[in-house]
Short mmCIF file of the C-alpha atoms (twelve columns), coordinates in Angstrom:
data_MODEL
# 
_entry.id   MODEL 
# 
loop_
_atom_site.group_PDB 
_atom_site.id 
_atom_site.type_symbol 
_atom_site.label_atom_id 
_atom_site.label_alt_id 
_atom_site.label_comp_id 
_atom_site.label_asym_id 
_atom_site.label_seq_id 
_atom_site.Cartn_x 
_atom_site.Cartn_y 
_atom_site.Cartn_z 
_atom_site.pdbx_PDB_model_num 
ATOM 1   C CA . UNK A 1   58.327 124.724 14.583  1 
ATOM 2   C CA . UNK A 2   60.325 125.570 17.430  1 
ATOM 3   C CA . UNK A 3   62.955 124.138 19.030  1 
ATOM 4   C CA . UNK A 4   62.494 121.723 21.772  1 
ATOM 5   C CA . UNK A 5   63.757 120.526 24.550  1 
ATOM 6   C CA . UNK A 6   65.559 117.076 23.097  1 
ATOM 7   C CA . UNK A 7   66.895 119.636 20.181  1 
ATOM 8   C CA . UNK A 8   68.059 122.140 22.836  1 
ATOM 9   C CA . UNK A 9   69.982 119.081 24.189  1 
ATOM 10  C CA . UNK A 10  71.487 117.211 21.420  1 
ATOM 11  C CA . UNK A 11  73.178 120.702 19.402  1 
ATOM 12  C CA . UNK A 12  74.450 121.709 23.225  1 
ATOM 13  C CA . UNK A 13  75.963 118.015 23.070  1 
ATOM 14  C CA . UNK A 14  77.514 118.830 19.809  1 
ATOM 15  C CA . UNK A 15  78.990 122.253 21.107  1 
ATOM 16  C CA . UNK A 16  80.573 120.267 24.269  1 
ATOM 17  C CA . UNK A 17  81.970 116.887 22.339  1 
ATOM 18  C CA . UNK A 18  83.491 119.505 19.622  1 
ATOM 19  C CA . UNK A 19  85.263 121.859 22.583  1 
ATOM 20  C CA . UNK A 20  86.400 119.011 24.848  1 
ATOM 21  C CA . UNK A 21  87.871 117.290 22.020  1 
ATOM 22  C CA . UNK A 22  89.808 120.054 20.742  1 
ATOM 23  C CA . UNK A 23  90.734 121.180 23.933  1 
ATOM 24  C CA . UNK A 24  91.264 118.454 26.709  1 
ATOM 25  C CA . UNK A 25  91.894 116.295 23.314  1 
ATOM 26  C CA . UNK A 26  94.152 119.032 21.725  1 
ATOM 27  C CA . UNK A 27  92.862 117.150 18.737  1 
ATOM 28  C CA . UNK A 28  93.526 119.729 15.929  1 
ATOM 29  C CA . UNK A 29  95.957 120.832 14.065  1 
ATOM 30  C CA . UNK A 30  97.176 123.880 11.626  1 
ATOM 31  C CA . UNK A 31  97.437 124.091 7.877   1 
ATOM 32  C CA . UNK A 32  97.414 126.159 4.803   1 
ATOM 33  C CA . UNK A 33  95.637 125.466 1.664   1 
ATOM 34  C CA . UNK A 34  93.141 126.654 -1.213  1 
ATOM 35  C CA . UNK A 35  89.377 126.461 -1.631  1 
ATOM 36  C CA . UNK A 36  88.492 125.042 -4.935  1 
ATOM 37  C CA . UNK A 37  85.507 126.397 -6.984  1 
ATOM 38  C CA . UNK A 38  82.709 123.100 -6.598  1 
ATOM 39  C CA . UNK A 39  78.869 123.046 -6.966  1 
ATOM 40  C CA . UNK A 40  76.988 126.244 -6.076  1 
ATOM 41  C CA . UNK A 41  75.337 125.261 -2.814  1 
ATOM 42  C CA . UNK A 42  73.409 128.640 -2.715  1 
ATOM 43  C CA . UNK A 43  71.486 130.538 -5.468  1 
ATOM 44  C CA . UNK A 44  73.629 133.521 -6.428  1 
ATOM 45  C CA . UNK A 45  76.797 132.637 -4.617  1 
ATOM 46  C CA . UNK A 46  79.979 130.941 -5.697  1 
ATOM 47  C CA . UNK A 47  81.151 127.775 -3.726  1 
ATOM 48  C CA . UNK A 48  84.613 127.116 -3.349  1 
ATOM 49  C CA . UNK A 49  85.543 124.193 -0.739  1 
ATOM 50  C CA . UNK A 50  88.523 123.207 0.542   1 
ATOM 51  C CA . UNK A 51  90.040 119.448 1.042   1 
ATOM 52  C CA . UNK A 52  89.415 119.267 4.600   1 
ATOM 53  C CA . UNK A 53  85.169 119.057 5.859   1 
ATOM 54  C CA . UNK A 54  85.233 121.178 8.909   1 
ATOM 55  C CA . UNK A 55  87.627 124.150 10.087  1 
ATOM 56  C CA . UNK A 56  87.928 124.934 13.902  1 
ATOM 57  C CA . UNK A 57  85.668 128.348 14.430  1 
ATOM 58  C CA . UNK A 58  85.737 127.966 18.447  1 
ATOM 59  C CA . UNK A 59  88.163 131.023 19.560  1 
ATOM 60  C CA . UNK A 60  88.337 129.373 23.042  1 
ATOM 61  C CA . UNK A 61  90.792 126.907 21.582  1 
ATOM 62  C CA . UNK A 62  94.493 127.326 22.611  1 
ATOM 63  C CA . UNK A 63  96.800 128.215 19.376  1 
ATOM 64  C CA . UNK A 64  93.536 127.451 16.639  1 
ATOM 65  C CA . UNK A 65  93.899 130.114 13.142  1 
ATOM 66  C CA . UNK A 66  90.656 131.059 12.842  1 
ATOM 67  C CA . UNK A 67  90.183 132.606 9.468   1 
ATOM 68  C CA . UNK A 68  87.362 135.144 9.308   1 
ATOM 69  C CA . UNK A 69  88.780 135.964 5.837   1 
ATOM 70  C CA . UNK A 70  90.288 134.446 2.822   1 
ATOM 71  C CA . UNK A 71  93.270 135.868 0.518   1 
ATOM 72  C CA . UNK A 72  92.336 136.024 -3.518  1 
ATOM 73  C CA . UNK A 73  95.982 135.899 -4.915  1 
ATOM 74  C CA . UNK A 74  97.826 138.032 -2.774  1 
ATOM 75  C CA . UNK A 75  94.755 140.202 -1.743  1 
ATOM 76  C CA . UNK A 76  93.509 139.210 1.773   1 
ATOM 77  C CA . UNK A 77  89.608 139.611 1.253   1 
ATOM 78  C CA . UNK A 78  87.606 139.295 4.709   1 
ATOM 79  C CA . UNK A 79  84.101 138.032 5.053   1 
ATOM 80  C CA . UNK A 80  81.612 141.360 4.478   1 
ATOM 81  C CA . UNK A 81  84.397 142.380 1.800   1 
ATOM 82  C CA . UNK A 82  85.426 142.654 -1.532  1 
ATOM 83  C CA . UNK A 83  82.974 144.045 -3.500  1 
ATOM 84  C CA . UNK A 84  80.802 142.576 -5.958  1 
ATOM 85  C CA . UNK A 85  82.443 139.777 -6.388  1 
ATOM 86  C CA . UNK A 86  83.022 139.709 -2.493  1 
ATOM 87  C CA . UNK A 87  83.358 137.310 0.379   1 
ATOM 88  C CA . UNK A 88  79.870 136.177 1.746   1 
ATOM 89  C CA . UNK A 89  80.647 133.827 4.474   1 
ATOM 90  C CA . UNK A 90  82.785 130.897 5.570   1 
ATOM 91  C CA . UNK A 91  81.399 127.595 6.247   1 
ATOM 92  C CA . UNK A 92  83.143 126.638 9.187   1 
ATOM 93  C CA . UNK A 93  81.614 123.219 9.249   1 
ATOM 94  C CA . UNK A 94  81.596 122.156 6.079   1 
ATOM 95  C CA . UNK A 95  85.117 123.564 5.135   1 
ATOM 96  C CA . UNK A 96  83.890 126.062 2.217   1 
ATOM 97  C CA . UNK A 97  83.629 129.857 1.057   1 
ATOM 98  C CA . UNK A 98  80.774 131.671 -0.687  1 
ATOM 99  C CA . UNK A 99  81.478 134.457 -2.484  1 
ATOM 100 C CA . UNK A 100 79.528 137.066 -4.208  1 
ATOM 101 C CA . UNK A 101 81.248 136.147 -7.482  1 
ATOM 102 C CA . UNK A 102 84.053 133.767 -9.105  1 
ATOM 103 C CA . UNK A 103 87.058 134.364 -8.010  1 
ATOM 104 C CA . UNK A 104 89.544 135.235 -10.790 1 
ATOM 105 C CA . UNK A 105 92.668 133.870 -9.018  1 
ATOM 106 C CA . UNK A 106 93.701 131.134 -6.109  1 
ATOM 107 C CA . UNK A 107 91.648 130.802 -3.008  1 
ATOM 108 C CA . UNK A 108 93.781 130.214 -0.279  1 
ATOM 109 C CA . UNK A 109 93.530 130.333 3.660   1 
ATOM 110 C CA . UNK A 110 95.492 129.514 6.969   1 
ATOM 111 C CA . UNK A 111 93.075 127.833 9.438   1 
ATOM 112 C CA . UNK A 112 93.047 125.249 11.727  1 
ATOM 113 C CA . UNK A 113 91.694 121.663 11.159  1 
ATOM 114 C CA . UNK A 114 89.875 119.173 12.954  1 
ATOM 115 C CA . UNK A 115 91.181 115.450 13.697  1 
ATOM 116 C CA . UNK A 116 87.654 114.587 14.180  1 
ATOM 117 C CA . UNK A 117 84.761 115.942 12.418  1 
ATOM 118 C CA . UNK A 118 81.487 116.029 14.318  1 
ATOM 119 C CA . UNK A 119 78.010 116.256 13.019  1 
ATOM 120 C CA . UNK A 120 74.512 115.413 14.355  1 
ATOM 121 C CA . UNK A 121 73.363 112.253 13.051  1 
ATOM 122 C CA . UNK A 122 69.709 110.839 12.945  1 
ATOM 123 C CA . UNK A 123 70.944 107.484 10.421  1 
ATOM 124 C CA . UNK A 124 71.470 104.247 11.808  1 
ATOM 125 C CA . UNK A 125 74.219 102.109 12.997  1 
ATOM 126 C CA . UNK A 126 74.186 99.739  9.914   1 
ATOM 127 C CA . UNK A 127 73.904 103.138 7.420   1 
ATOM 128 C CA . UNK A 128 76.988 104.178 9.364   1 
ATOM 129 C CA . UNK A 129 79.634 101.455 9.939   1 
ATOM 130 C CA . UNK A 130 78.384 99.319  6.652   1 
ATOM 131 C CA . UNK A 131 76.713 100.903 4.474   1 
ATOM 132 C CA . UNK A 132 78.671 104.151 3.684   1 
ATOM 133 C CA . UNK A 133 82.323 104.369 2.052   1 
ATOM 134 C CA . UNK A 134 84.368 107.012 3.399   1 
ATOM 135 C CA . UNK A 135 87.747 108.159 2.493   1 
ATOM 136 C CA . UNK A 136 90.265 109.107 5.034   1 
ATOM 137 C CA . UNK A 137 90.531 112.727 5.153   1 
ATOM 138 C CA . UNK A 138 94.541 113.120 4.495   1 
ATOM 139 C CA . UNK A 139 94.495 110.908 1.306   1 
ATOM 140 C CA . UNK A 140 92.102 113.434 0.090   1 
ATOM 141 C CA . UNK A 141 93.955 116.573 1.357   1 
ATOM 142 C CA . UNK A 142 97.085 115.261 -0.541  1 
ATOM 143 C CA . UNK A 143 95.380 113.288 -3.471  1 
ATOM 144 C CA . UNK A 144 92.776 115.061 -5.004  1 
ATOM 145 C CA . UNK A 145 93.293 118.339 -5.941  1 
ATOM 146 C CA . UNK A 146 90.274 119.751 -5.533  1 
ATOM 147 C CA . UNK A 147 87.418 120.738 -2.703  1 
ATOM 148 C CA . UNK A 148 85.043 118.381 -1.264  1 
ATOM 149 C CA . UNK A 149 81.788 118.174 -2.868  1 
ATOM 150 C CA . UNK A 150 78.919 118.249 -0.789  1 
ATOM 151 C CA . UNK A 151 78.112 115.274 0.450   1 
ATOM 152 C CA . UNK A 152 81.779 113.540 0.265   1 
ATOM 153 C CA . UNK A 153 81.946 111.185 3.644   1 
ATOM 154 C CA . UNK A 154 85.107 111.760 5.012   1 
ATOM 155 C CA . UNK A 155 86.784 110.242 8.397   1 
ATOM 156 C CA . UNK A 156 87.952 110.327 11.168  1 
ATOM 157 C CA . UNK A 157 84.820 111.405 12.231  1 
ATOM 158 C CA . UNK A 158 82.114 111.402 15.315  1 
ATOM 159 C CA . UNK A 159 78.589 111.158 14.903  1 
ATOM 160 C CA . UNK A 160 76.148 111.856 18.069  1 
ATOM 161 C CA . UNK A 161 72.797 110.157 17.649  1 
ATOM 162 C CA . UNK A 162 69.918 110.623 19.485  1 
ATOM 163 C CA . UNK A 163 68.667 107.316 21.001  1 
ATOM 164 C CA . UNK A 164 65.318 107.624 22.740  1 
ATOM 165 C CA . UNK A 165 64.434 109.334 25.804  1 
ATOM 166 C CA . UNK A 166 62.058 108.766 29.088  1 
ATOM 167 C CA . UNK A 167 60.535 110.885 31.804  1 
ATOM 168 C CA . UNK A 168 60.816 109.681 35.066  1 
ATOM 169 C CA . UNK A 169 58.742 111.167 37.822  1 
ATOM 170 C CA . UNK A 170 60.829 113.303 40.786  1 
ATOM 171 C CA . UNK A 171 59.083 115.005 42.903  1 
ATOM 172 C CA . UNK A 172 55.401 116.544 43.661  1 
ATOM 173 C CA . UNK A 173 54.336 119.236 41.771  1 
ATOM 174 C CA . UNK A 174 55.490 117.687 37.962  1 
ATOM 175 C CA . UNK A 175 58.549 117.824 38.814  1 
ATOM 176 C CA . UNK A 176 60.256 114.857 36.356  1 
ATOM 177 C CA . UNK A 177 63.995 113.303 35.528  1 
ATOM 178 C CA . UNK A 178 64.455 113.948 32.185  1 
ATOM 179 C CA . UNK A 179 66.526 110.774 30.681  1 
ATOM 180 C CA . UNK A 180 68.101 111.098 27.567  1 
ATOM 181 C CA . UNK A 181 70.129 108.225 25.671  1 
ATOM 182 C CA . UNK A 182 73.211 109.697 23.205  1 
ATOM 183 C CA . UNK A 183 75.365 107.345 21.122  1 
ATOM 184 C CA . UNK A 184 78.674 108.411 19.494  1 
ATOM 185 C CA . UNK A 185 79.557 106.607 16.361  1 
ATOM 186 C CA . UNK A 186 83.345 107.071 16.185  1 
ATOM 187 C CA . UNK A 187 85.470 106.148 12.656  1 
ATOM 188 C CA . UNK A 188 89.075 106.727 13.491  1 
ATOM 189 C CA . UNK A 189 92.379 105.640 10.994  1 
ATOM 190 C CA . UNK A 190 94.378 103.929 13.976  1 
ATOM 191 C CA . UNK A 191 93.246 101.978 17.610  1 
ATOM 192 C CA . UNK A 192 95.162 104.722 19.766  1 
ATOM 193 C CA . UNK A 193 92.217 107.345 18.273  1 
ATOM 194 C CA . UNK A 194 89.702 105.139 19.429  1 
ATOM 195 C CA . UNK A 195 91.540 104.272 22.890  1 
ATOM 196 C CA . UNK A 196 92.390 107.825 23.100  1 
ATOM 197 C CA . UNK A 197 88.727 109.119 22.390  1 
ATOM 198 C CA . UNK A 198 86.907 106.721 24.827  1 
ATOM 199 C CA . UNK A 199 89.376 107.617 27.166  1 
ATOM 200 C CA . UNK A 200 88.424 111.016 26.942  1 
ATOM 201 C CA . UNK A 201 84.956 111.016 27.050  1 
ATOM 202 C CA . UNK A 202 84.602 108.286 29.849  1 
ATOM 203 C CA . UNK A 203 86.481 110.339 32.205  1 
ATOM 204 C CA . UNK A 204 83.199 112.812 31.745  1 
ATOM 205 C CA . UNK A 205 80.798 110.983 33.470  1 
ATOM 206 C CA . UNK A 206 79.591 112.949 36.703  1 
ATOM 207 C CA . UNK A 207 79.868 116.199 35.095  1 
ATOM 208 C CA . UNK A 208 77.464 118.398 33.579  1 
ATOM 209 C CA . UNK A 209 76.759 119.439 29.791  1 
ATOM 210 C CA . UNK A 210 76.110 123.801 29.367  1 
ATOM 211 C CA . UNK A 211 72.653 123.829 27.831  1 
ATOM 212 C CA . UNK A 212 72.677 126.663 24.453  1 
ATOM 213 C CA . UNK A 213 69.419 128.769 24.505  1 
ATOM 214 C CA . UNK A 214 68.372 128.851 21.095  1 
ATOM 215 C CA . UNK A 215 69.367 132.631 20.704  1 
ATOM 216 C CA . UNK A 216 73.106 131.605 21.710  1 
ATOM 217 C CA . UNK A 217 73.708 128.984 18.672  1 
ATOM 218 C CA . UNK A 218 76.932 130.634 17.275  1 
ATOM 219 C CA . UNK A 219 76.237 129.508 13.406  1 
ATOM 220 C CA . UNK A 220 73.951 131.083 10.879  1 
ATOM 221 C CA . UNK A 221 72.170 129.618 7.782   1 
ATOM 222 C CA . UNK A 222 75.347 129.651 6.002   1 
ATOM 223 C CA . UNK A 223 77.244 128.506 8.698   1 
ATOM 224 C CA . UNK A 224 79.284 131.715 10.047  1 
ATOM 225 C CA . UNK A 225 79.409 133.643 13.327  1 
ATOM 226 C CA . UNK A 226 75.652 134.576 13.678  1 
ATOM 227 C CA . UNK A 227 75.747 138.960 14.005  1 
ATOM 228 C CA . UNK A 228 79.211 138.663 13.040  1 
ATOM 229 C CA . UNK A 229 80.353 137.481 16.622  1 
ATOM 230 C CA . UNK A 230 82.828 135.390 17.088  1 
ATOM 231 C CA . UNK A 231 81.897 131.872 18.978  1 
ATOM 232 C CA . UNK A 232 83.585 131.471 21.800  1 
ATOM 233 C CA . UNK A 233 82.617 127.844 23.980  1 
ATOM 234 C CA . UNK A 234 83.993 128.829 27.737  1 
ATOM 235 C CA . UNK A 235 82.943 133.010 26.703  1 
ATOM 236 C CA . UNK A 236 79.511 131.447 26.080  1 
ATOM 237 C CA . UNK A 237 79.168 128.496 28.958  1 
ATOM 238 C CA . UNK A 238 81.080 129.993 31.913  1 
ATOM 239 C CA . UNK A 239 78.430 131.716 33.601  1 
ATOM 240 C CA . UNK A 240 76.014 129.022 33.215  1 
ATOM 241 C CA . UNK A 241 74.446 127.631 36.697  1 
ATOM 242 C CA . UNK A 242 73.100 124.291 37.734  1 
ATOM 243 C CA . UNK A 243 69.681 125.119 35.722  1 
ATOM 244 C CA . UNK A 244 71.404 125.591 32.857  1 
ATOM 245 C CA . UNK A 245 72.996 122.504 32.439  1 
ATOM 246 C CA . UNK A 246 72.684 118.904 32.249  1 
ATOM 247 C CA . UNK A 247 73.792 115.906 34.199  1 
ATOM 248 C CA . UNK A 248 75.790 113.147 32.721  1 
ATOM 249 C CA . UNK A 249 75.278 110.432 34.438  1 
ATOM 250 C CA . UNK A 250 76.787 107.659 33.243  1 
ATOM 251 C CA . UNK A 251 79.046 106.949 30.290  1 
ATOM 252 C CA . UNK A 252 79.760 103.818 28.986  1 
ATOM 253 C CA . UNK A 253 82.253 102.337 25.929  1 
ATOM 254 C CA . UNK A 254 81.357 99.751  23.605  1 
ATOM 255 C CA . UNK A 255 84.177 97.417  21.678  1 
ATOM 256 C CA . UNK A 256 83.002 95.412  18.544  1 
ATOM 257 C CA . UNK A 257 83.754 92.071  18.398  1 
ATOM 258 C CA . UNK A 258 86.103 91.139  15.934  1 
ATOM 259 C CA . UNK A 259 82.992 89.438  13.319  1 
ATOM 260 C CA . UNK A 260 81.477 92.476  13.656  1 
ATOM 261 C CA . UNK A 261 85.037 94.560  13.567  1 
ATOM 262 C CA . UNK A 262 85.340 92.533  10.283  1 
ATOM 263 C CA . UNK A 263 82.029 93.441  8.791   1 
ATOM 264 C CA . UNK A 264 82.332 97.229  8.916   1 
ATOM 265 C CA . UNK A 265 86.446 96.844  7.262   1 
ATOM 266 C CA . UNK A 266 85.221 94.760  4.414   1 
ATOM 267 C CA . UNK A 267 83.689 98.290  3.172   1 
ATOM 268 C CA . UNK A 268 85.907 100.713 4.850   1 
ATOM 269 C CA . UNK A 269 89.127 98.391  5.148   1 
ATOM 270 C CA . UNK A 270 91.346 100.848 7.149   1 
ATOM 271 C CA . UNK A 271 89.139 102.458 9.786   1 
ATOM 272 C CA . UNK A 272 88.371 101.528 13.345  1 
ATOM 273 C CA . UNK A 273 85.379 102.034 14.903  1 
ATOM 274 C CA . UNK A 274 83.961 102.191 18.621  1 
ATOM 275 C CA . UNK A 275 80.565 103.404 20.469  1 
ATOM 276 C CA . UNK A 276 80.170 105.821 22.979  1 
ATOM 277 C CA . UNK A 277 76.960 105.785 25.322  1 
ATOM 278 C CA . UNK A 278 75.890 108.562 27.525  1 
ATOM 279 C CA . UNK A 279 73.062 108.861 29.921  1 
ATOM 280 C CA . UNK A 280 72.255 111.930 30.373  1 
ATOM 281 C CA . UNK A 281 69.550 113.317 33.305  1 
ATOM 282 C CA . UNK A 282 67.873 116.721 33.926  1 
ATOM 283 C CA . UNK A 283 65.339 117.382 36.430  1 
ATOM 284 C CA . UNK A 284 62.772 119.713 35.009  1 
ATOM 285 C CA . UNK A 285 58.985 120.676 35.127  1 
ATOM 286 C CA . UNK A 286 58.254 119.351 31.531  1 
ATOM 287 C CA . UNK A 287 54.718 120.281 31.573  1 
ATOM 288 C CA . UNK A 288 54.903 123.742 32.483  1 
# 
């Protein structure tokens, strides 16, 4: 099926909440460090993951290393290289390599990191804050000397949810307000994240949201630069008019109260959590 109009929305919400946050936020930072042979995700490819879940791949952000290759031992081997035993792709947001082969020496890479990983979520609130253990993302990095399996819940971490939307009628001629309702869930290691975050993101209400076209999506299956071009937020977004975008029109923060703060540490003792709500409005002809 193809996408619609609520998918258009919600991965173009994921492309802005990533850039703002690394660059209004400056929330990133650089590091070295191998990729560790895991799990084969794909048939006929080797996986090897580093300790971190997602690498900045957005060239528009000041002073990121974004690695389009990897060094094997001393050998820098870039993506589209190496042979047989080659480099596939990187996985910018899920932190891993595949490769054509196994590697015979270290995996290793400069890139830069994330302080908040961001994914598309369609679980609920109680999956989120109570029911799932995460581990914060430098014990891991510094513990465990080995790459993140798939599926490893780390934090902090943002997830943008999808909750419900409406059609409101404009004007004659079909002419409706699109409403949509998005909820981030954010899990942060220290209250001046979370004060820092909804900071952020409240200060956004009023402005608009650049809308991807399907074809612009910088990520393929295996998650690298679709066609080999880098992604580039503000290259892609800049020349993007009124019709393009949509309206955020309100944006509110939500605090737990401290029963419910309570609840979600007695499972994930050293994380704080808030919720982000935005509405968000586009007037469109939905039936044409």
């Amino acid at each position: 099926m193809k996408p619609q109009f609520d998918n258009q929305i919600m991965s173009s919400l994921l492309l802005w909440f990533d850039n703002k946050l690394l660059t209004k936020g400056e929330a990133h930072q650089n590091t070295t460090g191998q990729f560790y042979n895991v799990l084969d995700e794909y048939y006929g490819y080797s996986t090897y993951a580093s300790t971190y879940s997602q690498i900045v791949s957005d060239a528009s952000v000041s002073g990121a290393v974004i690695p389009t290759g990897l060094y094997v031992g001393n050998t820098l081997v870039n993506v589209g290289e190496g042979g047989s035993d080659g480099l596939y792709a990187i996985d910018y947001n899920n932190g891993r390599s595949y490769w054509s082969g196994t590697q015979s020496s270290d995996v290793t890479g400069s890139f830069t990191i994330k302080d908040f990983n961001t994914y598309l979520t369609n679980s609920t609130e109680d999956e989120i804050l109570f029911q799932t253990q995460y581990t914060n993302r430098n014990e891991i990095s510094t513990v465990v000397p080995t790459g993140l399996e798939q599926g490893t819940k780390t934090y902090p971490v943002v997830y943008l949810k999808n909750n419900g939307s409406f059609n409101e009628p404009f004007a004659f001629g079909g002419q409706d307000n699109t409403i949509m309702n998005v909820r981030a869930i954010v899990i942060a290691d220290s209250q001046f994240e979370v004060d820092a975050l909804g900071s952020l993101f409240r200060d956004q209400k009023l402005t608009n949201v650049p809308i991807f076209e399907p074809s612009e999506m910088p990520f393929n299956q295996f998650g690298y630069y679709r066609d080999n071009v880098q992604y580039n937020y503000t290259g892609i977004t800049d020349g993007k008019n009124d019709a393009q975008q949509i309206f955020i029109e309100d944006v509110n923060i939500a605090r737990f109260d401290r029963v419910l703060e309570n609840e979600v540490r007695k499972f994930n003792p050293n994380v704080y959590s808030t919720l982000i709500d935005f509405e968000l409005n586009k007037i469109r002809f939905p039936r044409l």
